[in-house]
C-alpha positions in Angstrom: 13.8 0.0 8.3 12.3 3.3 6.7 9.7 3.7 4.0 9.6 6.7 1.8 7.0 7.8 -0.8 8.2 10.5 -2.9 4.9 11.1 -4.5 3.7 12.9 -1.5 3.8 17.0 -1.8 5.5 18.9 0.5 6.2 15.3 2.0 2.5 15.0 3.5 0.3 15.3 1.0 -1.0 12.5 -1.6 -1.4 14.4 -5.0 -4.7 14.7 -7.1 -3.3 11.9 -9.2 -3.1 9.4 -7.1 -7.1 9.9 -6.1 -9.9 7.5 -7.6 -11.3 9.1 -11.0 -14.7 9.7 -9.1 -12.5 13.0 -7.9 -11.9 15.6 -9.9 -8.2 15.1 -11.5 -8.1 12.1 -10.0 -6.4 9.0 -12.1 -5.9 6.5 -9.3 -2.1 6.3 -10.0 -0.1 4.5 -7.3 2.4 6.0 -5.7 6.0 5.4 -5.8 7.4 3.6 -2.5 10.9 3.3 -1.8 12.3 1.4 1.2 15.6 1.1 2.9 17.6 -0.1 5.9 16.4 -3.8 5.6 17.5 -6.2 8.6 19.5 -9.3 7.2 16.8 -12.6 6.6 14.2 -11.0 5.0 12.7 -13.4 2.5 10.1 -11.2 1.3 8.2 -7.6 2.0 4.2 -7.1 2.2 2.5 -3.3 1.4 -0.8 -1.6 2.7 -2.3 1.4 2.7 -4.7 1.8 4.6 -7.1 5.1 5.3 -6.7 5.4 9.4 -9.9 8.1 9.3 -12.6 6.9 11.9 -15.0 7.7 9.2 -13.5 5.5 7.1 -12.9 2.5 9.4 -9.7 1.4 7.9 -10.6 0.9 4.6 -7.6 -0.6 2.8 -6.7 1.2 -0.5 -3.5 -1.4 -1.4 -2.6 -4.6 0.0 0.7 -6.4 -1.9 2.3 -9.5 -0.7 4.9 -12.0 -2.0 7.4 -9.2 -2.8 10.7 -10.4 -3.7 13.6 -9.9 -0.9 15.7 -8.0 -3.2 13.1 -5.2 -4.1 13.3 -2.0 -2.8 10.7 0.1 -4.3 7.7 -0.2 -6.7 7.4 2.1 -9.3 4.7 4.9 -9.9 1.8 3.2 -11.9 2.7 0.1 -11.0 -0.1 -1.6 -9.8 -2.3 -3.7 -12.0 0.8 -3.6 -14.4 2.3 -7.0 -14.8 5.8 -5.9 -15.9 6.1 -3.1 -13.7 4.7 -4.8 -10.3 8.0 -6.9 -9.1 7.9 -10.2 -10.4 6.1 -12.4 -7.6 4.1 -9.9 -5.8 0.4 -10.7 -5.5 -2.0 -7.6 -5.3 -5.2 -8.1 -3.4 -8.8 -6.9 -2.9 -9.2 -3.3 -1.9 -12.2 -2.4 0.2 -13.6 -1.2 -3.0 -13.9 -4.6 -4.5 -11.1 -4.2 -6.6 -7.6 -6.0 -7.3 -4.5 -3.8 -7.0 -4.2 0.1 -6.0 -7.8 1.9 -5.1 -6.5 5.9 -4.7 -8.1 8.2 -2.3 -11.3 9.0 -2.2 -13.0 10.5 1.1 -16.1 12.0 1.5 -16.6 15.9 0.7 -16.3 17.7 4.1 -14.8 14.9 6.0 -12.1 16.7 6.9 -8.2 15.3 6.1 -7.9 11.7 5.9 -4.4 9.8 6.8 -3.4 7.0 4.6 -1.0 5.0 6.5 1.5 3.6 4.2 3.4 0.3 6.0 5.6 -2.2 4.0 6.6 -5.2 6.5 9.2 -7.0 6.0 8.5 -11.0 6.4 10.7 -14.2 7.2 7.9 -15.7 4.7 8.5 -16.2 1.4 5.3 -16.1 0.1 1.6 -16.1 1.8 -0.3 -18.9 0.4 -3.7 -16.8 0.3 -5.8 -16.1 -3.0 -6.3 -12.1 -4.5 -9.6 -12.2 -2.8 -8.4 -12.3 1.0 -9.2 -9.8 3.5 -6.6 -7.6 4.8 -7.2 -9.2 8.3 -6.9 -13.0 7.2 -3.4 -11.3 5.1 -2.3 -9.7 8.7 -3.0 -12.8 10.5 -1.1 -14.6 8.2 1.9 -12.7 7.8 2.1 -11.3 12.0 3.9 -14.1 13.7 6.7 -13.7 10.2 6.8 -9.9 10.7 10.8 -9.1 11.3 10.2 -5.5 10.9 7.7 -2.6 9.8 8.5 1.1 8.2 5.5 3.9 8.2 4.7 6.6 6.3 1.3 8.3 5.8 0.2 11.1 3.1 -3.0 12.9 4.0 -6.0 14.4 1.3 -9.0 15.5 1.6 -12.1 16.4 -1.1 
């Protein structure tokens, strides 16, 4: 399975867009993902994106579950958008308290953060968890139904 994510510059680098609006030009748009390869059985797909920066001790920016098995990509803008979010998927907490897509946002002079972008595809139909779960009870849930993964990361830095 592979994972693309055509918003990234240059194909590494997460755009000023798709930052939190606390950074300047920064409209916390989330990126377009685009997935292909898919082993037969899938009965659904799960998306994180997570920053892997020890400073930021995996602080999870998107977390989506109970993606239908016939998607292959979410739009740009998607998240928090009923009609554009496929029909089904479930967006929960970020580590910024908030539902759906939380953009970049590392601390000035931290140096380049990587935002590891996964989408797993599950023999699950559907997680039985509320919005408000944590990424770990979501990956403890959804580990023994992983059938495969695809990675990407984008980097930014303030």
């Amino acid at each position: 399975m592979k994972v693309l994510c055509p918003a990234l510059m240059s194909g590494k680098y997460f755009p000023t867009k798709c930052a939190r609006r606390e950074v300047k030009g920064g409209q916390n748009v989330s990126p377009p993902l685009v997935w292909t390869d898919v082993p037969p059985g899938v009965m659904s797909f799960a998306v994180s994106i997570i920053d892997r920066h020890p400073i930021a001790n995996d602080w999870v920016h998107w977390l989506v579950a109970n993606i239908p098995p016939s998607t292959r990509e979410i739009q740009e803008r998607a998240s928090r958008i009923r009609d554009e979010m496929p029909p089904g998927a479930l967006e929960f907490r970020n580590s910024f308290g908030d539902l759906g897509y939380g953009g970049p946002q590392p601390p000035r002079g931290s140096g380049a953060h990587v935002y590891e972008i996964t989408v797993y595809a599950l023999s699950l139909e559907s997680v039985s968890l509320g919005p408000y779960t944590t990424f770990e009870n979501v990956l403890e849930e959804i580990r023994p139904h992983i059938v495969a993964t695809a990675v990407t990361s984008g980097t930014f830095e303030q």
